[in-house]
N, C-alpha and C positions, 0 to 999 in steps of 0.2 A: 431546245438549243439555246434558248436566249438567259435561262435560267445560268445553264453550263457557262458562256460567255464573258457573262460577269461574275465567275468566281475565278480567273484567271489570273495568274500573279505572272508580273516582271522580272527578271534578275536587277533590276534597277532600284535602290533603295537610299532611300532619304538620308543626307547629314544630319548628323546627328548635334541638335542646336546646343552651343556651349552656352552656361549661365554665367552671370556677373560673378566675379570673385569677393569674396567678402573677407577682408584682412583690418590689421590694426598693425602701427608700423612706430615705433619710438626712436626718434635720429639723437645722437649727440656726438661732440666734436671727441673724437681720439687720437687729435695729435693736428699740425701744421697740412690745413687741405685738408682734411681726413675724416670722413664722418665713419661713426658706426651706427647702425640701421639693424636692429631688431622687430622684426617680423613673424606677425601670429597669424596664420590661416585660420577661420574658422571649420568646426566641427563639419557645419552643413557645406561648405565649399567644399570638405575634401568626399562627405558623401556625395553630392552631385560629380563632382568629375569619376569617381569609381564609379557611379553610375553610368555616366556617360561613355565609359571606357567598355563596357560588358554589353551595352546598348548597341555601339558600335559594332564591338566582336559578335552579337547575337545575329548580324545581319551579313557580316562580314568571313565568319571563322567559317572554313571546310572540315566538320565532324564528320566520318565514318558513320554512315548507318542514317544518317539525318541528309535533307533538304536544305541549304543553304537557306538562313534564317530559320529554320524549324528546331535547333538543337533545346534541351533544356536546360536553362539557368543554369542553375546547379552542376550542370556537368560541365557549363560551359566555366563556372567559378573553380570548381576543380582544377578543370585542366590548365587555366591559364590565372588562377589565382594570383601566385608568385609574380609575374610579369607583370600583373596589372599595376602590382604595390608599387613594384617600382618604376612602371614607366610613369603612376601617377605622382611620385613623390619628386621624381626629377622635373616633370612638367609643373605640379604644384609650384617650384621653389623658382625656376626658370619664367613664368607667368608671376607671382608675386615679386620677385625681385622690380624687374623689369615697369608692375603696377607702381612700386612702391617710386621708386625713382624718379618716375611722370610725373605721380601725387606730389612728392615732396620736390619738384622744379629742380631736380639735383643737375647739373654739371659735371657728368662724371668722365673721367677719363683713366684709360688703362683699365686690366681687367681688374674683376668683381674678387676679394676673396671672403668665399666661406667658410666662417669657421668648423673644422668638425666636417665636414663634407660627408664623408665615409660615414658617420656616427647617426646622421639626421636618419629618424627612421618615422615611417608613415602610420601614427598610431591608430590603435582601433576605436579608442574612444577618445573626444577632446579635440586637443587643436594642434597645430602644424609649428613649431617653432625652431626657429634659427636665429642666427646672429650672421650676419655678410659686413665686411668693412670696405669702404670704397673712396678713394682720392677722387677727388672732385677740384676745377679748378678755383684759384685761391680768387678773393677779394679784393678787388682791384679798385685803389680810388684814382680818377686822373683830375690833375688840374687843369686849367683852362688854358687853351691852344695859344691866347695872345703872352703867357706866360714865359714862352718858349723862346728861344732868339738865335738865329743862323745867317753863316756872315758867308757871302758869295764871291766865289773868285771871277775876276776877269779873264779871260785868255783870246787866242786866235791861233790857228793854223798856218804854221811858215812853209813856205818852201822847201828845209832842209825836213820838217815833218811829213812830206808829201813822199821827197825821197826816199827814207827811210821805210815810207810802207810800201812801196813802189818795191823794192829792195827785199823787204820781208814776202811781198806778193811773189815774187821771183823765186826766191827758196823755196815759199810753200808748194809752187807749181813744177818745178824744178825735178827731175830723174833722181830716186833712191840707187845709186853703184855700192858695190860691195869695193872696197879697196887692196882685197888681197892681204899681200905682206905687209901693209901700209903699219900706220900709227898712228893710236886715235887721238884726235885731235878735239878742240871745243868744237861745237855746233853739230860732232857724228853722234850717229847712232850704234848704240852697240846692243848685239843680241847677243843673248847669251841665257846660260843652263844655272838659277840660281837655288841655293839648299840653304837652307835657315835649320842653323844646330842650335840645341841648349846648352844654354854655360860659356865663359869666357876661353875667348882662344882654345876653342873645342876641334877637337880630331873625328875624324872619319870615323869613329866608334862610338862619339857621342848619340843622343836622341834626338834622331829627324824631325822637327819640329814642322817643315812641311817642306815642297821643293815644285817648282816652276819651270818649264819649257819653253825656250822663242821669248824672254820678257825685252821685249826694246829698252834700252835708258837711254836718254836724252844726258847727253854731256857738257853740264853748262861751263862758261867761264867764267873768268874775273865778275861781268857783269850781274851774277847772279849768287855770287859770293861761294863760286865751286860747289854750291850746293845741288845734291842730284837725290832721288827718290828710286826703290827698289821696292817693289809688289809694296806700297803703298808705306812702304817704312825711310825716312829723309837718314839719310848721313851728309853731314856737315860738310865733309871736303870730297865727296866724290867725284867732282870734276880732276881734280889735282890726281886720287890715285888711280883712276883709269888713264888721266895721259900717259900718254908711251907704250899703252900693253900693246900686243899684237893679239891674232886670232891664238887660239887655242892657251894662252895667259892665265891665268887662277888670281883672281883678286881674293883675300880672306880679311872680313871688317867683323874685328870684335866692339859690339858697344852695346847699351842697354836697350831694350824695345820700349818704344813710345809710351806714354803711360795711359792713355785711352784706344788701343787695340783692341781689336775685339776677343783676339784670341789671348786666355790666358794667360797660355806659355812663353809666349809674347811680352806681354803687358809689364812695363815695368823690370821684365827677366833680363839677366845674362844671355846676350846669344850672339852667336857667329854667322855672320851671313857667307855664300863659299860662291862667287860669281865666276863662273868660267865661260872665257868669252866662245862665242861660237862664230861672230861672223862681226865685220866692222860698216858700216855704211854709211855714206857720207851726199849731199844733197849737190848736184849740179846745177845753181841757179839755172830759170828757163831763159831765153835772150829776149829783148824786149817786142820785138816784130811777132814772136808768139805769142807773146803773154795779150800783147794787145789782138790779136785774133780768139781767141780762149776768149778771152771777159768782153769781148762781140763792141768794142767801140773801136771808131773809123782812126784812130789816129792816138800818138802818144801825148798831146795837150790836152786831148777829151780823156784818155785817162784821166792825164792830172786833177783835169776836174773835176773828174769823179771819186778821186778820191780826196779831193780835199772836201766835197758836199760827205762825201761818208765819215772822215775824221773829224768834220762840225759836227754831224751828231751823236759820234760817238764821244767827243769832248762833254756836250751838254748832257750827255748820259751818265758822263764821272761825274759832271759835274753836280749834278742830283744827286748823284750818288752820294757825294761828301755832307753835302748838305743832310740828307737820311742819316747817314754817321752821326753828324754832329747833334742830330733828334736824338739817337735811339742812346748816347752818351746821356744825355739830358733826364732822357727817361728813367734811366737807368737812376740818375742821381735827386731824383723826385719823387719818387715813386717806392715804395719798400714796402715787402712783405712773406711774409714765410713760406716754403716751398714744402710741394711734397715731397716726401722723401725717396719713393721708388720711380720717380719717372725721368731721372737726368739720363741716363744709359739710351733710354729710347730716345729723347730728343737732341740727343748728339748726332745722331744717326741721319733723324729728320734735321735738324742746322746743316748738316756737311750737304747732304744732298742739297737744298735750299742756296746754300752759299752756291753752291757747282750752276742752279740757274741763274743765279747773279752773275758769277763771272761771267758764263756765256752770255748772255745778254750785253754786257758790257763787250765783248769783242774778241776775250782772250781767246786763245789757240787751246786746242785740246789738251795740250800737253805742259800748257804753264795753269792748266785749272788743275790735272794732276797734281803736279808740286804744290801750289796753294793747299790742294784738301790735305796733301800730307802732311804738311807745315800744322794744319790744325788738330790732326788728330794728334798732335803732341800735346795741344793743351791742356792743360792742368783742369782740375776739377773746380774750379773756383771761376775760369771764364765757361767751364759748362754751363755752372750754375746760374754766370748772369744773361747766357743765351735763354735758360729755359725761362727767366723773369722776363729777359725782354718779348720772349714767346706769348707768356701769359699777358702784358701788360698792351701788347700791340694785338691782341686776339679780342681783348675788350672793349677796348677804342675802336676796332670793324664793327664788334656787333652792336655797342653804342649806336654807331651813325651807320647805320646798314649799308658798310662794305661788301659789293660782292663783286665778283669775276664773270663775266659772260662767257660762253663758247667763242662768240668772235673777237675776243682779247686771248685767249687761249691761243686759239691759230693763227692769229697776226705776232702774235710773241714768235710761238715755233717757225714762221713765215724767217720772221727777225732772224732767228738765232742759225735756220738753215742759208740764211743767202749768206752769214759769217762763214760759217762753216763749208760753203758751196756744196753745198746737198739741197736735195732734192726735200720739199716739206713732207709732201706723204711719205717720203722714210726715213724722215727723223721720226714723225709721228706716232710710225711702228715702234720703230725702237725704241721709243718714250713708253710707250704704252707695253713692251717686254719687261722693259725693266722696272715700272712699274714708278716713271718720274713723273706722270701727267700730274697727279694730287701734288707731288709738289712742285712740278710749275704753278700750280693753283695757288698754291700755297704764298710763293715769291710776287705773284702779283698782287696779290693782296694783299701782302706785307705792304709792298710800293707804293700802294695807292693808300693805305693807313696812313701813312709816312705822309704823301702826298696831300694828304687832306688834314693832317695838323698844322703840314708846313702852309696852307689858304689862311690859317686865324695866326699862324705865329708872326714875328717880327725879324723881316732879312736885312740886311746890311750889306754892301759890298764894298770889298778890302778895298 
């Protein structure tokens, strides 16, 4: 019995140990950021991982007729031959690239492209070779922080400023009514059914380019230079042609799409936008014996005071702000150097989001950080370019002086930007985390604090 006992096998079977990779790797520059990266696997790396691949499967593979782990070789190379080449030639290239990248201390950003993809095949004899090109980020020299010089405003919070948010807090608090027959006026809301055509002064037979359900537009005035935004596209005077309409109205805006849209048809295009109103609403300040129950202080002087402690630091928040401005100008005019060429598309994308944590941190309303992003997506290709410098040049200077962001800077920002908002932080936090803006919250604070720790060696003045 004891003979029998110890010839007894497990279904449990050892990994199978990977060996070192042995490769040879030649970089040279292929343009602004740009390297190209030629990579040779050796002979014996690509026999070890085939080996280790059929090793695996010999322990692994359910043959007919056989005992798991009993098949032979041979049958087992047969049958799953084909597979093998090529899950080892995708793994081969995926494991070398990756080596190669470490080795040479690359900066790589955006994806990898290989040349030839399709064509790289796993030879029988010899070695493993490819060509990948990869943007890396560019070369950044900085000068030294006392170089730098930023001039500080004075201010203080009045009374009529107190007012004014007092005023704005009322509105915000205030009953959405529908008006009926009414006429919409600055300050309503209109909702309504909007169809974005192709081509100018386009008819109901042109191509639907997309079309929106329920979109609110905020109806600005005078004060905002009539300017109003539509699913994320600004027209110049759409304060002025929505005065007057009533419910069921056709507003029809021909003009050109923004020229950094994402969508194509869009971009740059002839199109007609077709807004028909479906409902008008308009905001019933709340009166102030509520508002002061709502925001839980005893009386309307402790209001006041509270918000003029909130409008202090929201002042000394612009007023950093400007200061960062008048750095990141500075930067900009110090500092030069050539960009890669396929990555502005993606960091417009990452800037817009970015900017949308700055404004709310600063204070704005949801619906004036709207019209700001859309105001930018009209920019031109030349202030992309110098967001993506100022990207790369302020990414350098962090990991210079080891910038980083904690968790608890993280949720005292979102703490920050939900008591503006009066929400609740664990569901701003969700919904951060849906849409997927935590990284770049991360991102804006440590922009800020980059910012912030040049402005410790620069030189301030104040007006």
């Amino acid at each position: 019995m004891a003979d029998e006992t110890t010839n007894v096998t497990t279904e449990e079977t050892p990994e199978v140990e990977e060996t070192a990779l042995q490769q040879t790797v030649t970089v040279k520059d292929s343009g602004p950021a740009c390297k190209e990266l030629t990579i040779e696997v050796s002979e014996e790396s690509i026999s070890d991982r085939i080996k280790e691949s059929y090793d695996q499967l010999a322990t692994d593979a359910d043959i007919p007729g056989f005992r798991r782990g009993y098949a032979p070789r041979k049958l087992i190379e047969r049958r799953f031959g084909a597979s093998v080449k090529d899950d080892v030639r995708a793994r081969l290239i995926s494991e070398s690239y990756s080596k190669a990248i470490e080795d040479e201390g690359l900066d790589v950003i955006g994806e990898p492209d290989v040349k030839n993809f399709d064509e790289i095949e796993l030879p029988e004899t010899g070695t493993l070779n490819y060509v990948v090109e990869v943007e890396v980020s560019p070369a950044v020299d900085v000068p030294a922080f006392d170089t730098f010089e930023v001039t500080e405003e004075a201010f203080e919070v009045s009374d009529e400023d107190v007012t004014k948010e007092i005023d704005s807090m009322a509105d915000r608090y205030g009953d959405m009514a529908s008006i009926g027959d009414g006429e919409v006026q600055e300050k309503d809301f209109v909702q309504a059914h909007v169809n974005i055509f192709a081509g100018k002064d386009a008819g109901e037979d042109a191509e639907e380019i997309a079309h929106h359900h329920g979109v609110y537009i905020l109806v600005n005035g005078e004060k905002a230079e009539y300017k109003g935004h539509v699913v994320g596209i600004v027209v110049e005077d759409l304060g002025k042609q929505l005065a007057g309409k009533k419910v069921a109205d056709e507003l029809r805006i021909s003009m050109t799409g923004p020229e950094s849209h994402e969508d194509e048809k869009i971009k740059g295009q002839d199109i007609t936008l077709v807004i028909k109103i479906e409902d008008i609403q308009r905001v019933a300040p709340v009166e102030m014996d509520k508002l002061i129950t709502m925001l839980g202080v005893e009386s309307e002087d402790d209001l006041k005071t509270r918000i003029k402690e909130d409008l202090q630091q929201r002042k000394e928040r612009e007023q950093q702000s400007k200061k960062h401005d008048q750095l990141r100008e500075q930067l900009l005019e110090k500092i030069d150097f050539e960009l890669p060429e396929k990555v502005a598309g993606r960091q417009i994308a990452r800037n817009l989001q970015n900017q949308a944590m700055q404004f709310a941190y600063q204070g704005m309303k949801e619906e004036e950080i709207e019209s700001k992003l859309a105001d930018m997506r009209t920019e031109n290709e030349e202030q992309a370019r110098k967001d993506l410098r100022l990207f790369f040049i302020l990414d350098r200077i962090a990991k210079d002086n080891e910038v980083e962001v904690t968790p608890e800077e993280i949720n005292g920002r979102i703490y920050q930007m939900a008591m503006m908002r009066q929400t609740r932080p664990e569901k701003l936090r969700q919904q951060m985390q849906q849409s997927g803006e935590i990284e770049s919250l991360y991102m804006s604070i440590r922009e800020q604090k980059t910012l912030d720790k040049i402005l410790e060696g620069a030189k301030v003045k104040t007006a």
